[in-house]
PyMOL commands that place a pseudoatom at each C-alpha (Angstrom):
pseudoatom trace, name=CA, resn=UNK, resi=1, chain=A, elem=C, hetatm=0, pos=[-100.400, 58.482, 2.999]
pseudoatom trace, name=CA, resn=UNK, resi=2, chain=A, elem=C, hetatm=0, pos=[-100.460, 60.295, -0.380]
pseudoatom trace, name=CA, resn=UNK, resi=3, chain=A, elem=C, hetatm=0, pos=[-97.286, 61.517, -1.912]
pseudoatom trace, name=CA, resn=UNK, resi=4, chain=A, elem=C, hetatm=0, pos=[-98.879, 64.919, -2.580]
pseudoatom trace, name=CA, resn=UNK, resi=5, chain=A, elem=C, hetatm=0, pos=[-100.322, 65.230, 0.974]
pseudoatom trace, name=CA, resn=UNK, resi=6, chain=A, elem=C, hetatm=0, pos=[-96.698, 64.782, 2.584]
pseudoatom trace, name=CA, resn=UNK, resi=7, chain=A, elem=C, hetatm=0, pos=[-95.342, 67.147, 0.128]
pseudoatom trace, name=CA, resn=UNK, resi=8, chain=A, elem=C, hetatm=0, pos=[-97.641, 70.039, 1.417]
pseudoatom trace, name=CA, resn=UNK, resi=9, chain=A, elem=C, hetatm=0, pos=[-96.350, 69.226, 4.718]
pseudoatom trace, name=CA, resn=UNK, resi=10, chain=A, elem=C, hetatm=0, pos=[-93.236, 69.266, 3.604]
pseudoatom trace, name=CA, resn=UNK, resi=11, chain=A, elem=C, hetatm=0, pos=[-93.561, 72.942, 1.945]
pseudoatom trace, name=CA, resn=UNK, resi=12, chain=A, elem=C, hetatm=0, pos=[-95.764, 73.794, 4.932]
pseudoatom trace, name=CA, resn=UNK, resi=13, chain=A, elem=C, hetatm=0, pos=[-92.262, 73.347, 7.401]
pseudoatom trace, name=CA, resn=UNK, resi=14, chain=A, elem=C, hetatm=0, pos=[-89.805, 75.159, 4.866]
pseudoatom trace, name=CA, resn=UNK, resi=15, chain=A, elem=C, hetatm=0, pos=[-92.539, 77.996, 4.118]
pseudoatom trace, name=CA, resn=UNK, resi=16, chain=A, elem=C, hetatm=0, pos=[-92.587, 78.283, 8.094]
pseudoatom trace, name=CA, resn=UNK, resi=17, chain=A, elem=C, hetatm=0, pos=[-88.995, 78.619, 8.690]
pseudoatom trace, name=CA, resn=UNK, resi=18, chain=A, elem=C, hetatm=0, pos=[-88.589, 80.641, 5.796]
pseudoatom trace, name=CA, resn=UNK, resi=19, chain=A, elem=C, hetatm=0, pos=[-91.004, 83.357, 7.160]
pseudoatom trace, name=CA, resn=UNK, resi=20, chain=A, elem=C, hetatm=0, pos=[-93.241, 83.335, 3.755]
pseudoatom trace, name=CA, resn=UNK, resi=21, chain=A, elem=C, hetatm=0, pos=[-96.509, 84.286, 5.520]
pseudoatom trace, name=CA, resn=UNK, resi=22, chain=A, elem=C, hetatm=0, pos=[-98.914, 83.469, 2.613]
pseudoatom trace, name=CA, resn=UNK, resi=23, chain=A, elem=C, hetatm=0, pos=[-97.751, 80.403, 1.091]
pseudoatom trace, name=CA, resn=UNK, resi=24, chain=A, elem=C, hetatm=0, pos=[-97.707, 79.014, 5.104]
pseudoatom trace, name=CA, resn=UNK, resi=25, chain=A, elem=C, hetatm=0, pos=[-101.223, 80.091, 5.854]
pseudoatom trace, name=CA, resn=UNK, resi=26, chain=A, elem=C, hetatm=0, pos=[-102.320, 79.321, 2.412]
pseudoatom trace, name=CA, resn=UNK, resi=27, chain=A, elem=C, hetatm=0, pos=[-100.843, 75.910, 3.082]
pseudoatom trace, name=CA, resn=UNK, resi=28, chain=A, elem=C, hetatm=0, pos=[-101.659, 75.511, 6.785]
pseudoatom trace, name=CA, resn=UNK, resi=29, chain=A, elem=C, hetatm=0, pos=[-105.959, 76.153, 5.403]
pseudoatom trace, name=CA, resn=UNK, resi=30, chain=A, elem=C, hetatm=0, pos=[-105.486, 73.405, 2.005]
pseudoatom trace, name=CA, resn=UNK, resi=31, chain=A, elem=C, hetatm=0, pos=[-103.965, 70.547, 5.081]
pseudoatom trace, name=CA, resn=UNK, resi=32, chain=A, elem=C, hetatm=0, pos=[-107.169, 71.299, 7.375]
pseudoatom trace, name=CA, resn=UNK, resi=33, chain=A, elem=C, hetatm=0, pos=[-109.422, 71.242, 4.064]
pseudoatom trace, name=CA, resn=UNK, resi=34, chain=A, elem=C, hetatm=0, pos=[-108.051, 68.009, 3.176]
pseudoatom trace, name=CA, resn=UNK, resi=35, chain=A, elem=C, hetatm=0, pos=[-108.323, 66.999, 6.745]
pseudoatom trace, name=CA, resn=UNK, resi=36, chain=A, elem=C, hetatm=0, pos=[-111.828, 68.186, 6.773]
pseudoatom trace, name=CA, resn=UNK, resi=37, chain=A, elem=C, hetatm=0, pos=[-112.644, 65.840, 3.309]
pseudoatom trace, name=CA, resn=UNK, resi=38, chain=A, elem=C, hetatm=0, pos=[-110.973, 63.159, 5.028]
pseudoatom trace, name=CA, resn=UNK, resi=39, chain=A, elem=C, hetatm=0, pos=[-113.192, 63.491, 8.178]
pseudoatom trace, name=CA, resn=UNK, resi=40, chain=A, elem=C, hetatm=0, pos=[-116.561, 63.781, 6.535]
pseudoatom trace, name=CA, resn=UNK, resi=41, chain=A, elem=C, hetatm=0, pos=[-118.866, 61.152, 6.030]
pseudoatom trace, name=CA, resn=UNK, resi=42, chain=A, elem=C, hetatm=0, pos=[-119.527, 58.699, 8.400]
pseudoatom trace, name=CA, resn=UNK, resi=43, chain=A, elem=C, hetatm=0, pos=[-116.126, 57.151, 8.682]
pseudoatom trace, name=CA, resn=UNK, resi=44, chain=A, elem=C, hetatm=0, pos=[-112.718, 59.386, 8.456]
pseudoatom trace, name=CA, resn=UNK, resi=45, chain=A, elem=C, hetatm=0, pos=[-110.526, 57.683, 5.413]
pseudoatom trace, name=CA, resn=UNK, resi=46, chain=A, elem=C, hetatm=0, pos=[-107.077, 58.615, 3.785]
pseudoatom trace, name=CA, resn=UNK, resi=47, chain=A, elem=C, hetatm=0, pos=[-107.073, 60.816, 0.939]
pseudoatom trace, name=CA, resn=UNK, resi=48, chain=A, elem=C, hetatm=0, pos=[-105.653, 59.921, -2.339]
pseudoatom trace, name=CA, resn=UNK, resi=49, chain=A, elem=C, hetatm=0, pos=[-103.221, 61.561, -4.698]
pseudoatom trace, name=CA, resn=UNK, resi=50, chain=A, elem=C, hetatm=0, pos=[-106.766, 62.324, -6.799]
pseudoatom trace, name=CA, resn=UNK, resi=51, chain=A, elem=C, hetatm=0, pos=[-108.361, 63.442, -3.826]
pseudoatom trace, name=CA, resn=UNK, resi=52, chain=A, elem=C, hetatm=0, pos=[-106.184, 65.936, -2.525]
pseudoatom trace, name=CA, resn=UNK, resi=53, chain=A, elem=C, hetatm=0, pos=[-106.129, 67.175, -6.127]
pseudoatom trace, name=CA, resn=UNK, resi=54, chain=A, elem=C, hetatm=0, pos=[-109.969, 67.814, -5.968]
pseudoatom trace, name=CA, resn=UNK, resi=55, chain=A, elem=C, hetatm=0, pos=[-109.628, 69.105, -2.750]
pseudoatom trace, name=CA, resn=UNK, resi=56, chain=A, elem=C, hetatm=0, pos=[-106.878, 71.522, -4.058]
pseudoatom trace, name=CA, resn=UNK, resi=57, chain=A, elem=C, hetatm=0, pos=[-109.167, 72.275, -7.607]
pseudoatom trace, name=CA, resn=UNK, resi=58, chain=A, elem=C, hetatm=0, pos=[-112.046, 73.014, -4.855]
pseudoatom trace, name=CA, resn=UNK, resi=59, chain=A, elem=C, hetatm=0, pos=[-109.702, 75.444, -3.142]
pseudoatom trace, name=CA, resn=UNK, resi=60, chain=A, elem=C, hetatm=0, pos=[-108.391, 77.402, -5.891]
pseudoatom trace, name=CA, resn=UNK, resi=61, chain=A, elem=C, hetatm=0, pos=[-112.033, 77.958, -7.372]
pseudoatom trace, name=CA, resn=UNK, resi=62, chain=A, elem=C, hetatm=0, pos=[-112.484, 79.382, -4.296]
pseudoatom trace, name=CA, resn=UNK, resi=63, chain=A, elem=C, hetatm=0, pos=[-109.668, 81.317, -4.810]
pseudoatom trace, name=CA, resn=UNK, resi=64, chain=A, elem=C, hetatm=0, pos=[-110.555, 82.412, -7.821]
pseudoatom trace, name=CA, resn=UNK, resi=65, chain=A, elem=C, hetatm=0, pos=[-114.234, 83.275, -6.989]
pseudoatom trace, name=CA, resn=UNK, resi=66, chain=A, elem=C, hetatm=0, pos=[-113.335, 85.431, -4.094]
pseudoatom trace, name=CA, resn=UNK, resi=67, chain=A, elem=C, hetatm=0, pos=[-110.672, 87.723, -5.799]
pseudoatom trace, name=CA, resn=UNK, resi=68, chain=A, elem=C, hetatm=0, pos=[-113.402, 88.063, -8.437]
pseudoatom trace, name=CA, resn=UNK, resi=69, chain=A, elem=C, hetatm=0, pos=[-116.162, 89.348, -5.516]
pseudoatom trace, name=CA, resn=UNK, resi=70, chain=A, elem=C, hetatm=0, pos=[-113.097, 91.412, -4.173]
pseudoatom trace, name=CA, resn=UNK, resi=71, chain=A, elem=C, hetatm=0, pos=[-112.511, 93.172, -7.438]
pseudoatom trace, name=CA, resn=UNK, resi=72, chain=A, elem=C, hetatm=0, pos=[-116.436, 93.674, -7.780]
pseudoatom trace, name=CA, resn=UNK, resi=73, chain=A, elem=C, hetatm=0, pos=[-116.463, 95.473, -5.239]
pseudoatom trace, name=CA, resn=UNK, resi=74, chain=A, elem=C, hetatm=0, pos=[-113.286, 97.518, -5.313]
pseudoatom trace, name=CA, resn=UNK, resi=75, chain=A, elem=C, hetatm=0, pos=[-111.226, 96.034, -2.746]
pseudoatom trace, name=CA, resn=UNK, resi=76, chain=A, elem=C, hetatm=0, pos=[-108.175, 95.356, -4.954]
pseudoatom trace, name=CA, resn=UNK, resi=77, chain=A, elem=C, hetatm=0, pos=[-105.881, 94.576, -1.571]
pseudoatom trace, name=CA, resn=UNK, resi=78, chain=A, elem=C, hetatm=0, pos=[-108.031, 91.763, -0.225]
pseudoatom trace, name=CA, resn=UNK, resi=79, chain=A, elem=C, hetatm=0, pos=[-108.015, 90.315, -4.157]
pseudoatom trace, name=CA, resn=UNK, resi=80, chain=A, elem=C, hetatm=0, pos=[-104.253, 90.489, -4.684]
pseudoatom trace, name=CA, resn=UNK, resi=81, chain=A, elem=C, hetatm=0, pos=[-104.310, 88.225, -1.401]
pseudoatom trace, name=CA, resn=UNK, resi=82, chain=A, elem=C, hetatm=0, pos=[-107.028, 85.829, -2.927]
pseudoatom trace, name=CA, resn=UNK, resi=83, chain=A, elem=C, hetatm=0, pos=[-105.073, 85.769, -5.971]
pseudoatom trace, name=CA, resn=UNK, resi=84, chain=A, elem=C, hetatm=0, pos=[-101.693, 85.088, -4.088]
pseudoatom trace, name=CA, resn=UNK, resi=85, chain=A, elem=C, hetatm=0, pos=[-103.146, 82.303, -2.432]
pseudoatom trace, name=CA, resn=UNK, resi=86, chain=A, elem=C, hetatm=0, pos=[-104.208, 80.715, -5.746]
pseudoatom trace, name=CA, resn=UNK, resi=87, chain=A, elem=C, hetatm=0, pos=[-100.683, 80.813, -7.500]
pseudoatom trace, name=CA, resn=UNK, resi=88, chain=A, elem=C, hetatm=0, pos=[-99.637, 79.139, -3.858]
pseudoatom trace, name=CA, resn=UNK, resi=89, chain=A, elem=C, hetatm=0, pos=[-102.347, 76.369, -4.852]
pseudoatom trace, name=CA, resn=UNK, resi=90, chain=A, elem=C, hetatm=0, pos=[-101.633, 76.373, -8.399]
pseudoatom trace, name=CA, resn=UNK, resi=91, chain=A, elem=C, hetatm=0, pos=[-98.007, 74.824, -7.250]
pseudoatom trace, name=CA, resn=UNK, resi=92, chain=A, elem=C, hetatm=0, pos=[-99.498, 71.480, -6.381]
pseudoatom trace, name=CA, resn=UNK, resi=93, chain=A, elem=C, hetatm=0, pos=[-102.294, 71.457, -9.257]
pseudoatom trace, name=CA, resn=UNK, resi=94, chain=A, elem=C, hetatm=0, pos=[-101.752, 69.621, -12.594]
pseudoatom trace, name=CA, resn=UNK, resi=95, chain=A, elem=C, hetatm=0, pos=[-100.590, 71.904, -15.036]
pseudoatom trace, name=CA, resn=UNK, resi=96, chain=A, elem=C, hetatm=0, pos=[-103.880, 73.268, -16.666]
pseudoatom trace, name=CA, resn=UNK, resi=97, chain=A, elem=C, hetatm=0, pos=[-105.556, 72.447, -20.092]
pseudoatom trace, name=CA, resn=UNK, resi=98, chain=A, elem=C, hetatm=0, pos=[-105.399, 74.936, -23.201]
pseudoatom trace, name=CA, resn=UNK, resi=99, chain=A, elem=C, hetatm=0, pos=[-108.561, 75.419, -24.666]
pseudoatom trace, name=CA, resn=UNK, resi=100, chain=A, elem=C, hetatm=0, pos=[-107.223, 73.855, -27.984]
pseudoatom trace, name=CA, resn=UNK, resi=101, chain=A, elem=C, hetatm=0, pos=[-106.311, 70.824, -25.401]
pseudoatom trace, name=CA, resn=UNK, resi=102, chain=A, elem=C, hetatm=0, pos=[-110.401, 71.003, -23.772]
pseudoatom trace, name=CA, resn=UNK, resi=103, chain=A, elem=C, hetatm=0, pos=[-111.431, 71.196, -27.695]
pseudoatom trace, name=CA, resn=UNK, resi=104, chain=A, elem=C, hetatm=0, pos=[-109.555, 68.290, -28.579]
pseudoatom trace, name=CA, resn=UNK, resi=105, chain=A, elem=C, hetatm=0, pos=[-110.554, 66.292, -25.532]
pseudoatom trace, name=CA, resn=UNK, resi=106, chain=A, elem=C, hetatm=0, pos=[-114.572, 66.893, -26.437]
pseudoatom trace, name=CA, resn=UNK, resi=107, chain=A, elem=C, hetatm=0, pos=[-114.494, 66.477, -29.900]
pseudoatom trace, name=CA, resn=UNK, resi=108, chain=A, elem=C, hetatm=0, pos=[-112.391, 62.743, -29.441]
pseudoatom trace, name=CA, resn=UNK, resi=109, chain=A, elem=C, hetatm=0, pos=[-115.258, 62.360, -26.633]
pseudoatom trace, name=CA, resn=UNK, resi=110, chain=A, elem=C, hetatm=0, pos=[-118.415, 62.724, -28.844]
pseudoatom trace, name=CA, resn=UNK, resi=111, chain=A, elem=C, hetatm=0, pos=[-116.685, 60.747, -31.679]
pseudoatom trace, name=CA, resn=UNK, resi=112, chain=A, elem=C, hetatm=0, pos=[-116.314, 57.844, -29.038]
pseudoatom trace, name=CA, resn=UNK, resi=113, chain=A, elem=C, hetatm=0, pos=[-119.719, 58.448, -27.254]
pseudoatom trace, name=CA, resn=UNK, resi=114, chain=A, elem=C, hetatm=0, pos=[-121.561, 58.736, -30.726]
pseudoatom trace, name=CA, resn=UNK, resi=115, chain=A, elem=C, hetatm=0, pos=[-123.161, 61.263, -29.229]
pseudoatom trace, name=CA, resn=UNK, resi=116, chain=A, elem=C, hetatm=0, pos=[-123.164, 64.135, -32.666]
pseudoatom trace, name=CA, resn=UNK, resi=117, chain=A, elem=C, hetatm=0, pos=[-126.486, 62.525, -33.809]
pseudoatom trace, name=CA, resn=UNK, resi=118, chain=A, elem=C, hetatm=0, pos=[-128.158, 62.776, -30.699]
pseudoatom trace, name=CA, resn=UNK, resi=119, chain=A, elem=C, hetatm=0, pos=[-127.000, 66.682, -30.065]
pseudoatom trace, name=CA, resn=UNK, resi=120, chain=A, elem=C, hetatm=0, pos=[-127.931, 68.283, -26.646]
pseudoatom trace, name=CA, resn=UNK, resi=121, chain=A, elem=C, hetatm=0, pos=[-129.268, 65.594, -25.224]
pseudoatom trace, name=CA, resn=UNK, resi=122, chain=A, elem=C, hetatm=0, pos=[-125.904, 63.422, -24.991]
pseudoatom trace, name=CA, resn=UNK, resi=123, chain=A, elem=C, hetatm=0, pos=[-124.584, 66.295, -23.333]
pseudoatom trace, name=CA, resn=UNK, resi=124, chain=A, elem=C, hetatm=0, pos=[-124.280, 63.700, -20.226]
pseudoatom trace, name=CA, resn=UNK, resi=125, chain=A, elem=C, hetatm=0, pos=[-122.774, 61.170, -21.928]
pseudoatom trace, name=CA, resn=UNK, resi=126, chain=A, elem=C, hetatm=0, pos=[-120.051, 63.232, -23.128]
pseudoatom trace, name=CA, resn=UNK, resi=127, chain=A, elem=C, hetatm=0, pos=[-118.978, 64.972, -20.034]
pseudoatom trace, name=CA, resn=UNK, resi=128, chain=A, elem=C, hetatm=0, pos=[-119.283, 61.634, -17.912]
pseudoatom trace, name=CA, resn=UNK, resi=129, chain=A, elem=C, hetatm=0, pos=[-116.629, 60.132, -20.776]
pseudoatom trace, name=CA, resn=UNK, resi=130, chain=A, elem=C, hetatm=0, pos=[-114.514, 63.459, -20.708]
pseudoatom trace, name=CA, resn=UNK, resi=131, chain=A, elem=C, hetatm=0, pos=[-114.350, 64.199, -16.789]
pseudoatom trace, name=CA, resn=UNK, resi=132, chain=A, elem=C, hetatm=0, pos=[-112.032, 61.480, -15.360]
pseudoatom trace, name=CA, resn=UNK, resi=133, chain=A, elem=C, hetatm=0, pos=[-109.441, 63.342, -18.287]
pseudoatom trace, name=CA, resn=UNK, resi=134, chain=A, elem=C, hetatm=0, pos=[-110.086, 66.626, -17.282]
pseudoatom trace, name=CA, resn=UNK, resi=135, chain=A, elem=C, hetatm=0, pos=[-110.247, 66.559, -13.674]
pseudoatom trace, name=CA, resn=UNK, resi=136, chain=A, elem=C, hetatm=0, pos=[-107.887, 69.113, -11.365]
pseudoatom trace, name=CA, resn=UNK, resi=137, chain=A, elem=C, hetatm=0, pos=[-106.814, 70.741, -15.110]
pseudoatom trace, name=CA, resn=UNK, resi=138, chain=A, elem=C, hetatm=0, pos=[-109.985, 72.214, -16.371]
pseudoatom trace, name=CA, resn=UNK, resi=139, chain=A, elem=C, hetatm=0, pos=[-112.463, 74.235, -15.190]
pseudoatom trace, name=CA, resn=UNK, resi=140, chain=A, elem=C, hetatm=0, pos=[-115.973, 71.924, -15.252]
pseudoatom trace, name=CA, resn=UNK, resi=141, chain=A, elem=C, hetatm=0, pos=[-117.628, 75.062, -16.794]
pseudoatom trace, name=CA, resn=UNK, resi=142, chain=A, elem=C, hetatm=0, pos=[-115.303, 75.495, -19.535]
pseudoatom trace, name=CA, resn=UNK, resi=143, chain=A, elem=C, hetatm=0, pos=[-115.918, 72.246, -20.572]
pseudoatom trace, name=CA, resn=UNK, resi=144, chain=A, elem=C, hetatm=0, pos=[-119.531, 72.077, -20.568]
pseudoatom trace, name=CA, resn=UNK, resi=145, chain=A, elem=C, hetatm=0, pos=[-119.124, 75.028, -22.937]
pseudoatom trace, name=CA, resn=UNK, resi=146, chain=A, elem=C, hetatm=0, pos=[-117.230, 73.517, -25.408]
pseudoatom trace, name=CA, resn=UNK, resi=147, chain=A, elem=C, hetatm=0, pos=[-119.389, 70.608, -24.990]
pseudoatom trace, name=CA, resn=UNK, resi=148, chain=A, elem=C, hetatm=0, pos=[-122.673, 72.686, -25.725]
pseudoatom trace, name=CA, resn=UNK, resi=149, chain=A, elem=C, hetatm=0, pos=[-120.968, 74.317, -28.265]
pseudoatom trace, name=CA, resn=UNK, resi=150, chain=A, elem=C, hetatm=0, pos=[-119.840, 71.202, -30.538]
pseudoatom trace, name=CA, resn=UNK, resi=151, chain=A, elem=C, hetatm=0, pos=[-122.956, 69.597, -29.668]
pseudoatom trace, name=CA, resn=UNK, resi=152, chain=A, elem=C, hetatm=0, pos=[-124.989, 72.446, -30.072]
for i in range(1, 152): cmd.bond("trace and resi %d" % i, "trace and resi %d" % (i + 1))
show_as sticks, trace
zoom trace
C-alpha cells in the first residue's frame, strides 16, 4: 500500500476524533476517489505514491474550479467551503512550482528537445519531456502557456 494513501487514513482517524468536520469529509471523498481510480478499468489495482498524487491534483482542480463557479455566481459561502477543502488537499500535494521554476523547467526542455527551430509545432515534444517534472506541482495549463509562449 502507498505511504501517502495510509497517511490520509491516518489524518482521516485523528481529523475524526478531533471533530474537524471539513478536513474529515474532505478526506473521507479524496479515499473513495482514490478507491474509485483504483477500481476502474477492468481489473481493480493498488495505487501508487504518483497515483494518489494525480488523484489528489485531479481533486484540488476540482476544488479550485468549483469555488471559481461559486464566486461567479455570488455564492461566496459555498466557495469558502470549496476553497477550504483545497488547502485540506493542498496538505498532501507536492509543494507547487513558481512560475520562475515552470520557466526554467521549459526553457531547459526545448534546449534538450531541440525543439526552438521547429517553433509551435514541437509544442508536443516539449510538454511530453517536461510533464513527468511537473506533475502534481503545476497546473498543465500554465505550462502549456509558457510553452506557447517561448516557442511562440
Amino acid at each position: 500500500m502507498s505511504e501517502l494513501k495510509d497517511r490520509l487514513r491516518t489524518d482521516l482517524t485523528a481529523a475524526i476524533k478531533a471533530r474537524d468536520e471539513v478536513r474529515s469529509s474532505t478526506l473521507r471523498m479524496v479515499l473513495t476517489a482514490i478507491t474509485n481510480a483504483e477500481v476502474s478499468g477492468k481489473q481493480s489495482r493498488e495505487l501508487s505514491d504518483e497515483d494518489v498524487v494525480t488523484v489528489l491534483s485531479s481533486e484540488s482542480k476540482k476544488r479550485r474550479e468549483a469555488a471559481e463557479a461559486f464566486d461567479a455566481a455570488g455564492r461566496t459561502e459555498m466557495a469558502a467551503k470549496e476553497r477550504a477543502e483545497a488547502e485540506v488537499i493542498a496538505d498532501y500535494l507536492p509543494t507547487p512550482l513558481t512560475e520562475q521554476e515552470i520557466a526554467d523547467l521549459v526553457t531547459s526542455a526545448i534546449a534538450q528537445t531541440g525543439a526552438a527551430a521547429e517553433g509551435m509545432r514541437a509544442m508536443g515534444k516539449v510538454m511530453g519531456a517536461i510533464s513527468s517534472q511537473v506533475k502534481g506541482r503545476a497546473d498543465g495549463g500554465v505550462v502549456a502557456a509558457e510553452v506557447r509562449r517561448q516557442l511562440g
